[in-house]
TORNU-571821 format. One record per residue (C-alpha): residue in one letter; y, x negated, z. Coordinates in Angstrom, 1 decimal. Each point is the difference from the previous one (the first is absolute). Layout:
{code:a | py:Y | px:X | pz:Z} .
...
END
This chain:
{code:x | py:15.3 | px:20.6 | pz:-26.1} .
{code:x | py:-1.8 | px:-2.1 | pz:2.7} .
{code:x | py:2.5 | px:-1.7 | pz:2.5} .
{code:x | py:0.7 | px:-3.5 | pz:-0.8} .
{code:x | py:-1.5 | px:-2.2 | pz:2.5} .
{code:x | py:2.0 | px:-1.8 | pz:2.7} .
{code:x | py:-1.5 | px:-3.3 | pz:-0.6} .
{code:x | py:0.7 | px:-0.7 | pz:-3.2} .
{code:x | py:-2.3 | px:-2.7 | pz:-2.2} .
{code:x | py:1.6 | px:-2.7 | pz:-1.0} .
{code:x | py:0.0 | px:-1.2 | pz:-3.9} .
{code:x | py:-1.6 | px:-3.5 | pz:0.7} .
{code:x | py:-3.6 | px:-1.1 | pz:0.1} .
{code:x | py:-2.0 | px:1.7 | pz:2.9} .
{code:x | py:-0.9 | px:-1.7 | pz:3.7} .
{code:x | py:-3.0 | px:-1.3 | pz:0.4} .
{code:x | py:-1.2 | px:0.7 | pz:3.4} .
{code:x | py:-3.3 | px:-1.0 | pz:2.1} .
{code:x | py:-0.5 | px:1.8 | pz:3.1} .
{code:x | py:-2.8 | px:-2.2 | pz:1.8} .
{code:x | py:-1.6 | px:1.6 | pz:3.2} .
{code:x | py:-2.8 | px:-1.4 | pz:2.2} .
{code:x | py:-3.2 | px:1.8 | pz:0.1} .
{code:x | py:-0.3 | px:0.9 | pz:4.0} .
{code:x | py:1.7 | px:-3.0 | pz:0.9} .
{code:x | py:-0.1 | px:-0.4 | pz:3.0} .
{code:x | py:-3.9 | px:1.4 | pz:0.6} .
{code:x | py:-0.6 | px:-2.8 | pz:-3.2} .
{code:x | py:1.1 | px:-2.4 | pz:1.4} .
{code:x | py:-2.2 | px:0.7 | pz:3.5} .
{code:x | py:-3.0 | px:0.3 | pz:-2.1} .
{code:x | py:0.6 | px:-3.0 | pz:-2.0} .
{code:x | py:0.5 | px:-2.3 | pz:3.2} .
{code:x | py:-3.0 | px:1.8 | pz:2.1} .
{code:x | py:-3.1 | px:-0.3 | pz:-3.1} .
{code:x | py:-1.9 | px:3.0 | pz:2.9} .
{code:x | py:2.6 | px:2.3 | pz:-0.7} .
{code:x | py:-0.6 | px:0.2 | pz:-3.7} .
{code:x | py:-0.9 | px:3.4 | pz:-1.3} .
{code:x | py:0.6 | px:1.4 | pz:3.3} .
{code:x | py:1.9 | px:3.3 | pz:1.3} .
{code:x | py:3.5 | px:-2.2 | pz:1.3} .
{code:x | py:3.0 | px:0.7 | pz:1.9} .
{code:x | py:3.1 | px:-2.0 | pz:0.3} .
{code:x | py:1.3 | px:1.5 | pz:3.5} .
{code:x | py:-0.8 | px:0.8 | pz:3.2} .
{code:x | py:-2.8 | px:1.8 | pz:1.1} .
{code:x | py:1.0 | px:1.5 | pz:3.5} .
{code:x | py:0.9 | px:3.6 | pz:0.3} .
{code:x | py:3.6 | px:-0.4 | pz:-1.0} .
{code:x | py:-0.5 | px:-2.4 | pz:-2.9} .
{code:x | py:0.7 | px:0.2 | pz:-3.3} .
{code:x | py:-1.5 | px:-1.1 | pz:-3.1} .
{code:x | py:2.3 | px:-2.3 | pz:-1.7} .
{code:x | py:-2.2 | px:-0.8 | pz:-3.3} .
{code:x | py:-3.6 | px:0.8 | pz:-1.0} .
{code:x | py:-2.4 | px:-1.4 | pz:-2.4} .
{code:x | py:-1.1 | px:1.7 | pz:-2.9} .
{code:x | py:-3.4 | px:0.6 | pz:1.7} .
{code:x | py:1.5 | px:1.9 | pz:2.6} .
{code:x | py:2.7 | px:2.2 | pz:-2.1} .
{code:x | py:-3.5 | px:1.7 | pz:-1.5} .
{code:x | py:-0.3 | px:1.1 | pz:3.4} .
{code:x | py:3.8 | px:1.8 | pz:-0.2} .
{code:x | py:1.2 | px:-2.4 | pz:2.1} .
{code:x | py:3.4 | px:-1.0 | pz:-1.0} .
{code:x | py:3.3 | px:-2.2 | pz:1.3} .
{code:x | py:2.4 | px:1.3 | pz:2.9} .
{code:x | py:-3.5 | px:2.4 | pz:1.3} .
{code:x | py:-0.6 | px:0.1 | pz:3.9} .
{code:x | py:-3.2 | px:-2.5 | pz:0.4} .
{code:x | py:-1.4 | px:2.9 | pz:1.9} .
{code:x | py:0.1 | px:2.5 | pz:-3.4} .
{code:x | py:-1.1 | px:-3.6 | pz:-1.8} .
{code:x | py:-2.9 | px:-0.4 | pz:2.3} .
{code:x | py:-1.1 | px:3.7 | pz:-0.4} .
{code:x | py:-0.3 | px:-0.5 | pz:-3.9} .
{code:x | py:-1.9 | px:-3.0 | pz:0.3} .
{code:x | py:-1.6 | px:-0.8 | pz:2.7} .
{code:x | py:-1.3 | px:-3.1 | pz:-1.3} .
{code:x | py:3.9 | px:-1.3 | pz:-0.4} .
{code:x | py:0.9 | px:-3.6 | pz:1.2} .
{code:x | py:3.0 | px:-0.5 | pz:1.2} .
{code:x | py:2.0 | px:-3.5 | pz:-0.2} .
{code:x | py:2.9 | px:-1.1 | pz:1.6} .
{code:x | py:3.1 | px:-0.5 | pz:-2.1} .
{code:x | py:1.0 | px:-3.8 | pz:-0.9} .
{code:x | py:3.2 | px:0.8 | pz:-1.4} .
{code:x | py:1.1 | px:-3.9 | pz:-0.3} .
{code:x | py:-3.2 | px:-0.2 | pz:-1.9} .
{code:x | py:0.8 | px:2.7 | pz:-2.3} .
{code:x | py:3.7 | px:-1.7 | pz:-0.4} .
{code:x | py:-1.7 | px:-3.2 | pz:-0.8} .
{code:x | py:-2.0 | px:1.3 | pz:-2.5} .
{code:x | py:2.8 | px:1.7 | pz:-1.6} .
{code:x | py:2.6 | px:-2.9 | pz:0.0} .
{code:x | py:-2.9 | px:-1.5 | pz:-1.7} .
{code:x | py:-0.3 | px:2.6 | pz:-2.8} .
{code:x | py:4.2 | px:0.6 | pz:-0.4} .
{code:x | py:-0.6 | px:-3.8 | pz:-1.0} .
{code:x | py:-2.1 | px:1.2 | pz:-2.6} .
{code:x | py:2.6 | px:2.3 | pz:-1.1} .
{code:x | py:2.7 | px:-2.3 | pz:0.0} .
{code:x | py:-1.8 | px:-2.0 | pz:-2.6} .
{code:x | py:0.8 | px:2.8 | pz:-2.7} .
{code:x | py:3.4 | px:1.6 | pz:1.0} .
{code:x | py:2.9 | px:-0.2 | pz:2.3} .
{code:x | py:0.3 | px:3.7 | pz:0.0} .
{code:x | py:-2.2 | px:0.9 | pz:2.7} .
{code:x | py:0.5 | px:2.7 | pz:2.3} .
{code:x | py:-2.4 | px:0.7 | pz:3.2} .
{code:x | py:-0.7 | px:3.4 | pz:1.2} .
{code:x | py:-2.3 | px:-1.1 | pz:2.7} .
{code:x | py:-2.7 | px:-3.1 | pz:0.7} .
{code:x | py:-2.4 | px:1.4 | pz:-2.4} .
{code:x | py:2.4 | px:1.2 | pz:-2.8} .
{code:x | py:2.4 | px:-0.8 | pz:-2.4} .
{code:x | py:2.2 | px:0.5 | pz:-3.6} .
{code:x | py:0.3 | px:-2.7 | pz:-1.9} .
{code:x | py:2.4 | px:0.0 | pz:-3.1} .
{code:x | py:-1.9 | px:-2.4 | pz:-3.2} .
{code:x | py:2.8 | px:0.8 | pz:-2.2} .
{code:x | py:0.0 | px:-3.3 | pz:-0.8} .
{code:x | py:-3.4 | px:-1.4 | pz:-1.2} .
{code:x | py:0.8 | px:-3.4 | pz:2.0} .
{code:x | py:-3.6 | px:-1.3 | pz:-1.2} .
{code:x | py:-0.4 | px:1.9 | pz:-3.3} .
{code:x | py:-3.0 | px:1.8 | pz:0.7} .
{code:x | py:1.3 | px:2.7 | pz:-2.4} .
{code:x | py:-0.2 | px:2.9 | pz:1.9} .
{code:x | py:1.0 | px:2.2 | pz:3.8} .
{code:x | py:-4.0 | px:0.6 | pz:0.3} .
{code:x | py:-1.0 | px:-3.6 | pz:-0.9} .
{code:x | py:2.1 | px:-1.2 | pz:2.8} .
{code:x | py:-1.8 | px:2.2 | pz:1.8} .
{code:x | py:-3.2 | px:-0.7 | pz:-0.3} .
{code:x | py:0.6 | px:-3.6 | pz:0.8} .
{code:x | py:1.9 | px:0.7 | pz:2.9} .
{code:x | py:-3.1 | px:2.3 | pz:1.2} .
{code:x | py:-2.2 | px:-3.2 | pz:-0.8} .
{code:x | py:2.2 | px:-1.9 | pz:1.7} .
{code:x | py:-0.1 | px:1.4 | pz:2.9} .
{code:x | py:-3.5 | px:0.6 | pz:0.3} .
{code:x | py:-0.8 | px:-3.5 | pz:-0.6} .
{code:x | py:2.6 | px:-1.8 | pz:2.6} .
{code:x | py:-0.5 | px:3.3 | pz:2.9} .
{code:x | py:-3.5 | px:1.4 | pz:-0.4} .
{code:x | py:1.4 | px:3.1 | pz:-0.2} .
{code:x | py:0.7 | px:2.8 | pz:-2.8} .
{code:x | py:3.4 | px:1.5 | pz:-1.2} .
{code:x | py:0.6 | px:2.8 | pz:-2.1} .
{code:x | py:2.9 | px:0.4 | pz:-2.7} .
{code:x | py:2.1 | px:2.3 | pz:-1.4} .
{code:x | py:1.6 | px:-0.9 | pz:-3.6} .
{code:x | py:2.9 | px:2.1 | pz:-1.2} .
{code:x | py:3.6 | px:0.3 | pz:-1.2} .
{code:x | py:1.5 | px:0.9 | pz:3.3} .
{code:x | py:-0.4 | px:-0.3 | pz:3.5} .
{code:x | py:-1.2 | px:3.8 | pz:0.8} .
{code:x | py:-3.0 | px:0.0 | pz:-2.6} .
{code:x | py:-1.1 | px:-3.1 | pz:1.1} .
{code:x | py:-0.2 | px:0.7 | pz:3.0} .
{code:x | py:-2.4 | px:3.0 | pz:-0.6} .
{code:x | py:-1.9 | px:-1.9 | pz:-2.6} .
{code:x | py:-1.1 | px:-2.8 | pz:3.2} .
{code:x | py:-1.9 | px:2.7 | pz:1.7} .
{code:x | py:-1.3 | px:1.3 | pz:-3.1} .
{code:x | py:-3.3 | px:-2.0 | pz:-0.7} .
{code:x | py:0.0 | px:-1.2 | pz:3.7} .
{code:x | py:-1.5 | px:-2.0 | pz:1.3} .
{code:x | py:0.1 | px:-3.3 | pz:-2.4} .
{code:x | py:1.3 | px:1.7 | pz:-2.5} .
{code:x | py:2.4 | px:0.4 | pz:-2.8} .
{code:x | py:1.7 | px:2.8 | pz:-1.5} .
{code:x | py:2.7 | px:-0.7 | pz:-2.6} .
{code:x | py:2.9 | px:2.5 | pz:-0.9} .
{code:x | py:2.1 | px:-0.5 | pz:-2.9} .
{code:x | py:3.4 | px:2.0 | pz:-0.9} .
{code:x | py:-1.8 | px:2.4 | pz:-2.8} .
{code:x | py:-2.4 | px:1.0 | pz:2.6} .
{code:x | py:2.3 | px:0.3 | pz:3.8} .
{code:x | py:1.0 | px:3.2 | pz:-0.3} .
{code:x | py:-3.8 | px:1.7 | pz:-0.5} .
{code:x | py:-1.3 | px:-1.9 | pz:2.6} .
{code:x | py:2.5 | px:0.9 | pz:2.4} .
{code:x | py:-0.7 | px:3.6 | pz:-0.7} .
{code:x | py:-3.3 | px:-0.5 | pz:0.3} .
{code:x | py:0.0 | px:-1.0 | pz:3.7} .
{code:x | py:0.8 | px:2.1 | pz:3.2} .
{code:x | py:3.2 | px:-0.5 | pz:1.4} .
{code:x | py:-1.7 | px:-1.0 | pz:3.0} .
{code:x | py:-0.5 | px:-3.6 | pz:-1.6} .
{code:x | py:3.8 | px:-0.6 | pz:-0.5} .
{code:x | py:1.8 | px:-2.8 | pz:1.9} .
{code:x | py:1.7 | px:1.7 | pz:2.3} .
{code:x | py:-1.4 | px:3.4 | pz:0.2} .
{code:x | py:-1.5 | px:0.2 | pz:3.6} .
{code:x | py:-2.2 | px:2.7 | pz:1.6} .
{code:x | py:3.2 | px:2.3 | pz:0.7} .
{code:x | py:1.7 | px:-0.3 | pz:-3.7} .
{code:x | py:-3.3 | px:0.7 | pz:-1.2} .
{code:x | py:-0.3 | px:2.8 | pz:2.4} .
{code:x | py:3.5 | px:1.7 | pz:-1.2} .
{code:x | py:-1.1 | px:-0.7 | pz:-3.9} .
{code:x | py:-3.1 | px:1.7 | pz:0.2} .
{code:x | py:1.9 | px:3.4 | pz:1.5} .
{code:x | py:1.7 | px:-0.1 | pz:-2.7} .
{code:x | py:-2.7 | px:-0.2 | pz:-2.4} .
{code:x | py:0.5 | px:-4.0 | pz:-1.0} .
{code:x | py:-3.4 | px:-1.9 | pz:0.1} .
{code:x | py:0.4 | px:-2.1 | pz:-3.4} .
{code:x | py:2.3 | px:-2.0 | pz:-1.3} .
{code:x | py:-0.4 | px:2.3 | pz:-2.4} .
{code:x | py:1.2 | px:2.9 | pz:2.0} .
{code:x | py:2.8 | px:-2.3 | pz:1.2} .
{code:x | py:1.5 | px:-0.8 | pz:-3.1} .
{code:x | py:0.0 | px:3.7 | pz:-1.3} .
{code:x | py:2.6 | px:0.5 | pz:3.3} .
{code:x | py:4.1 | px:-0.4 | pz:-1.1} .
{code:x | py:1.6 | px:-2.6 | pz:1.6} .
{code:x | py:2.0 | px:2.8 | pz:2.0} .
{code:x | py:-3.0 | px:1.4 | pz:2.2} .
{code:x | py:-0.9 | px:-3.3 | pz:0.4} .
{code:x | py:3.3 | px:-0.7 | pz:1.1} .
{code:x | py:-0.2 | px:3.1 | pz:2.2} .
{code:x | py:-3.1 | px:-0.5 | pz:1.4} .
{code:x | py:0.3 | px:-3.8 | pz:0.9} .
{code:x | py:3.5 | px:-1.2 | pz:-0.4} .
{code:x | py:0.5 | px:-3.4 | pz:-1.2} .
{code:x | py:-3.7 | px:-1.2 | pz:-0.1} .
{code:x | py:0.0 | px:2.5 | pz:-3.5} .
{code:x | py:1.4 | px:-2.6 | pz:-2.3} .
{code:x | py:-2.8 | px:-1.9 | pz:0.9} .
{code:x | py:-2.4 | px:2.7 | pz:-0.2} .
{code:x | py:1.0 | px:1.3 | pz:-3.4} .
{code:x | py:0.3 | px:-3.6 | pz:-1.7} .
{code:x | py:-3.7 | px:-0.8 | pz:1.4} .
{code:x | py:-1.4 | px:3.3 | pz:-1.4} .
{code:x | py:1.2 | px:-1.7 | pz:-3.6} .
{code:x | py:-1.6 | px:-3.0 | pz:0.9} .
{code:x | py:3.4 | px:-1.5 | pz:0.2} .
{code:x | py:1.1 | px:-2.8 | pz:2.7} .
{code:x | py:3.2 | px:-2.0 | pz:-0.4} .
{code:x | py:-0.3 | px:-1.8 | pz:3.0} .
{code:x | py:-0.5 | px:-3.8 | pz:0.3} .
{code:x | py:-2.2 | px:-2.5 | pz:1.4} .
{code:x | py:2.1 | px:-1.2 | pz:2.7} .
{code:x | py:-0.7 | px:-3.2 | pz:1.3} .
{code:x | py:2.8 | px:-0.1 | pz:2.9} .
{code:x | py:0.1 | px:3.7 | pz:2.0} .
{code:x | py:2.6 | px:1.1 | pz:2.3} .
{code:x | py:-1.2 | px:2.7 | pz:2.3} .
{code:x | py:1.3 | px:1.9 | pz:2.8} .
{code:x | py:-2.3 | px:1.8 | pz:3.4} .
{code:x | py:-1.8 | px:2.9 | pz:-1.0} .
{code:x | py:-2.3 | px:2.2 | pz:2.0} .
{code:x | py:-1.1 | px:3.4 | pz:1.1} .
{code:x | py:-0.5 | px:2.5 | pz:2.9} .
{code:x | py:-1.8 | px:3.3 | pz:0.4} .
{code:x | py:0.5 | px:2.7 | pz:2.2} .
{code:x | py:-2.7 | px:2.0 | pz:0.4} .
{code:x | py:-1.1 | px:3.7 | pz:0.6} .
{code:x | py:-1.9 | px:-0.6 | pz:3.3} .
{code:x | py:-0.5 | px:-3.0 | pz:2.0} .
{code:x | py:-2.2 | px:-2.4 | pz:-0.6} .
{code:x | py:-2.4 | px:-1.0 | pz:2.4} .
{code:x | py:-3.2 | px:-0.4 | pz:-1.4} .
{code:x | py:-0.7 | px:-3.3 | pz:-1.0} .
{code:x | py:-1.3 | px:0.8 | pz:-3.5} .
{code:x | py:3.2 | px:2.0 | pz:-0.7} .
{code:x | py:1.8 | px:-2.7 | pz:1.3} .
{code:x | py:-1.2 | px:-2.7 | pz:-2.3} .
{code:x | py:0.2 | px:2.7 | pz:-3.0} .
{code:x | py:3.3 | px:0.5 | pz:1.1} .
{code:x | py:0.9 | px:-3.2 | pz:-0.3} .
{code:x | py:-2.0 | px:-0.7 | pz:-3.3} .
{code:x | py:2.7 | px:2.5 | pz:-1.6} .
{code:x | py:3.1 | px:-1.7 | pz:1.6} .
{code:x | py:-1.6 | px:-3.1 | pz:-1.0} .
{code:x | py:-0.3 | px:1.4 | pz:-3.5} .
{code:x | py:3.5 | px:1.5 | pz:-0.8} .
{code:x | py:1.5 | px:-3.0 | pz:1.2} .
{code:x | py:-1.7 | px:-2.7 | pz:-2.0} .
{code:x | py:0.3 | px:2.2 | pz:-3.1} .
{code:x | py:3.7 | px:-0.1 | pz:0.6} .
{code:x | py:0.1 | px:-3.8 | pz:0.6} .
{code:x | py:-2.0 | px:-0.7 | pz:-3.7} .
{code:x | py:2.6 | px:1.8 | pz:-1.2} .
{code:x | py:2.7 | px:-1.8 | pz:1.2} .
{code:x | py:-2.2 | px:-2.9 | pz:-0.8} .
{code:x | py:0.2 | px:-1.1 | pz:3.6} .
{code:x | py:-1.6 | px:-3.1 | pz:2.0} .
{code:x | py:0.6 | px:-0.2 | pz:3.7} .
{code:x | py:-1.4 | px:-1.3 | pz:3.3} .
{code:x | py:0.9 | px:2.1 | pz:3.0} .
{code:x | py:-1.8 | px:3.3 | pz:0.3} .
{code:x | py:1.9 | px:2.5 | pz:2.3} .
{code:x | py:-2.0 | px:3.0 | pz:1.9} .
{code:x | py:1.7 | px:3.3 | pz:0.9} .
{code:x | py:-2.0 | px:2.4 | pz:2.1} .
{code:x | py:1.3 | px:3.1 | pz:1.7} .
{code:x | py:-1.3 | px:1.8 | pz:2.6} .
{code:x | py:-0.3 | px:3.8 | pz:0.9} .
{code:x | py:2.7 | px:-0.7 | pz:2.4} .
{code:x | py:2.7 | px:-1.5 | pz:-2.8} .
{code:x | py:-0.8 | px:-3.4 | pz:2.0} .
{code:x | py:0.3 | px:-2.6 | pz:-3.1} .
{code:x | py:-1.6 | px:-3.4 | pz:-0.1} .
{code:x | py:0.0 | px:-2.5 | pz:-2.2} .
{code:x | py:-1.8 | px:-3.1 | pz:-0.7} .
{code:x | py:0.1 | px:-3.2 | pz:-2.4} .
{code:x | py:-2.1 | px:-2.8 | pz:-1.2} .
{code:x | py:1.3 | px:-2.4 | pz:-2.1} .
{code:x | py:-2.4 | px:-2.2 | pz:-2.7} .
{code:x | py:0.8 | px:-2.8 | pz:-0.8} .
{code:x | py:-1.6 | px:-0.6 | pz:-3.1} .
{code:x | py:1.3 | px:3.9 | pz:-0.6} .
{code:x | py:-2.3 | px:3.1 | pz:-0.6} .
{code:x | py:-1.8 | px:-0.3 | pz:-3.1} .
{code:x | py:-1.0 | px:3.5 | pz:-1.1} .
{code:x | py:-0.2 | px:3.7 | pz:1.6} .
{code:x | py:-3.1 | px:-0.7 | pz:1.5} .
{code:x | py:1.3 | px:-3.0 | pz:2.0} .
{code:x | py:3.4 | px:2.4 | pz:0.6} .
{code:x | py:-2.4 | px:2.7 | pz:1.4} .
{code:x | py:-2.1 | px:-2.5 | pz:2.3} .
{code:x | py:3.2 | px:-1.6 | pz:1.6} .
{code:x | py:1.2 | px:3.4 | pz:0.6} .
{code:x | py:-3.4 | px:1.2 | pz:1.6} .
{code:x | py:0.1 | px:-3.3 | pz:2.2} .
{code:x | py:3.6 | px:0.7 | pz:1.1} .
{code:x | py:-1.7 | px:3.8 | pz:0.7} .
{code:x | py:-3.2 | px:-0.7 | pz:2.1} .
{code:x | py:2.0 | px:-1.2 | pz:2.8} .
{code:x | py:1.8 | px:3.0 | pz:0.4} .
{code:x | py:-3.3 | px:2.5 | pz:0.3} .
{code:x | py:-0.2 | px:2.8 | pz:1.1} .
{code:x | py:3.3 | px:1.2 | pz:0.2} .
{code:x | py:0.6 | px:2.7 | pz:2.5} .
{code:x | py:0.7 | px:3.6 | pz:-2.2} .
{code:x | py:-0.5 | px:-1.8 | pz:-3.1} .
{code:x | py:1.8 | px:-1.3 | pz:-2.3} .
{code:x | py:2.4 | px:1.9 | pz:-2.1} .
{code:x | py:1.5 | px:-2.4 | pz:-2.8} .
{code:x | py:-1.6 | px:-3.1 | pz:-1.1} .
{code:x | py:2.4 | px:-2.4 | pz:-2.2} .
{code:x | py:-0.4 | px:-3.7 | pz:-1.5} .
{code:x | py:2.3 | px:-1.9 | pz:-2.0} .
{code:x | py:-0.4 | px:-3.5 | pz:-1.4} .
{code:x | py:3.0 | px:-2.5 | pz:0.6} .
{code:x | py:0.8 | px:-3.7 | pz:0.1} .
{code:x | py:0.3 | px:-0.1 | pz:-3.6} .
{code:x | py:-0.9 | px:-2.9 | pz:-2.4} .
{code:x | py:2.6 | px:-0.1 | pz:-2.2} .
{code:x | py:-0.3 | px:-3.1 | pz:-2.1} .
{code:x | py:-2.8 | px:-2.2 | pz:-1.7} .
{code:x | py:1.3 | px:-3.3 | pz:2.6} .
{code:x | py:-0.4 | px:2.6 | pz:3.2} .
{code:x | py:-3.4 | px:1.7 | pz:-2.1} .
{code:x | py:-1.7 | px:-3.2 | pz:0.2} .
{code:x | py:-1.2 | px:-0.1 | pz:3.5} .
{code:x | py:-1.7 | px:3.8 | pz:-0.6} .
{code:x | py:-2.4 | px:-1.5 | pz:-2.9} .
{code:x | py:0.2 | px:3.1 | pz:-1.9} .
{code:x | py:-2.2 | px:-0.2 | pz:-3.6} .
END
């Protein structure tokens, strides 16, 4: 008999959950305001040696040139690649501008970033008769009033719908309904979960999990052995099960992450790689804690044990892991080269926004 699984569904009438995400958000929104960057290679970031690529258009991701990449590996895929300078108050702007849109369908909403967001329709406030209809005119909505494009995810709970937004990406749709959550999920490598980061999926893979498929055939006690409390979660989403709700108001606590490493950094590319993973294992913790903040922290030690540390605080607070990996990198750059390396690298994300009166200032969609 399979186990029974720890989130249990409830006998009512089924969520109905939009995931909306921006289509390279913030490199959209350079190429809309700047008409000569249209259908160009662009990079939201800095292009000196130490930069970092904080977003990149859909032009240049043909290239392989991707979020939270050293410009320098950026510029060595495409030559051709523009870089902008980020205009984060620009990006909040916009965004206050689309959680308005929002706000016109549902109370539940819940931001995960600047260009991202659940939103609970439940309730049919404007009877449009159905989760994907509200969808759609959301998506026109937004088009119409930003110049921009969104993509949306339409299913019964907050994890499928959150792999459905970058299924049809970008300007897409993909809608998921209860009959059909559980093969899609198996469908997809585990890669794509919420959550699962470069080093989870790492560890799954050495023990044979690529699928959801391959996850849900695991018992809830390996998973249990192999990944301690994060297996509830792991074996409800391999059902395509979610219990979780939309929340509107989150409490959240500082979270971050530190590596020590085999041998000192000193190169500069393994520095900023270095740093890409901190970066990485970090902000995966803080979306799962659901976390918003505004103070990055740096840790860096050296060969000698000497430890350092360093903080910028934004005011508006960091809007996604790319902007959490370019404060970092900024509070970094000052501190090169460090004599016999550096042996650990942390970051950690504090100053927490913990209600929607105190959220307000950070624009989040």
């Amino acid at each position: 008999m399979a186990a029974k699984s720890p989130i249990a569904y409830i006998g009512r009438v089924p969520r109905k959950i939009i995931h909306i995400d921006m289509d390279a958000f913030y490199a959209s929104v350079e190429q809309r305001d700047a008409p000569e960057l249209r259908g160009r290679p662009v990079a939201v970031g800095g292009s000196r040696a130490r930069g970092v690529v904080a977003a990149a258009s859909y032009e240049a991701r043909v290239f392989g040139v991707r979020s939270a990449m050293p410009s320098v590996t950026a510029i060595r895929r495409c030559p051709d690649l523009v870089f902008v300078k980020p205009r984060f108050e620009v990006y909040s702007a916009i965004s206050r501008q689309i959680r308005a849109i929002f706000a016109d369908y549902t109370d539940l909403i819940e931001p995960l970033s600047l260009d991202e967001a659940y939103l609970d329709v439940t309730e049919d406030r404007h009877g449009l008769g159905s989760a994907q209809a509200i969808a759609e005119q959301i998506r026109a909505r937004i088009r119409e009033e930003t110049q921009l494009t969104a993509s949306a995810g339409v299913s019964y709970n907050k994890f499928i719908a959150k792999l459905a937004s970058d299924q049809n990406k970008p300007d897409g749709i993909c809608v998921i309904p209860p009959a059909k959550g559980a093969a899609f999920v198996a469908s997809l490598p585990v890669k794509r979960f919420h959550g699962v980061g470069p080093v989870t999926t790492g560890k799954m893979a050495r023990l044979g999990i690529e699928t959801g498929a391959d996850l849900r055939a695991r018992s809830i006690d390996m998973l249990r052995r192999h990944f301690g409390s994060y297996a509830d979660y792991l074996y409800a989403a391999a059902r395509g099960e979610d219990e979780r709700p939309v929340r509107a108001h989150r409490v959240a606590k500082s979270i971050g992450a530190e590596r020590t490493f085999s041998t000192n950094l000193g190169d500069p590319a393994a520095i900023d790689e270095g740093l890409a993973l901190v970066a990485d294992a970090a902000w995966t913790r803080i979306e799962r804690g659901q976390a918003r903040g505004r103070t990055v922290t740096l840790k860096v030690r050296r060969a000698d044990f000497h430890t350092i540390t360093r903080a910028r605080s934004v005011p508006a607070g960091i809007a996604d892991k790319a902007h959490f990996l370019a404060t970092g990198a900024g509070l970094l750059a000052p501190l090169l080269p460090v004599a016999g390396g550096i042996r650990l690298l942390g970051l950690t994300l504090s100053g927490m926004i913990r209600d929607e009166e105190d959220a307000q200032p950070a624009l989040p969609l």
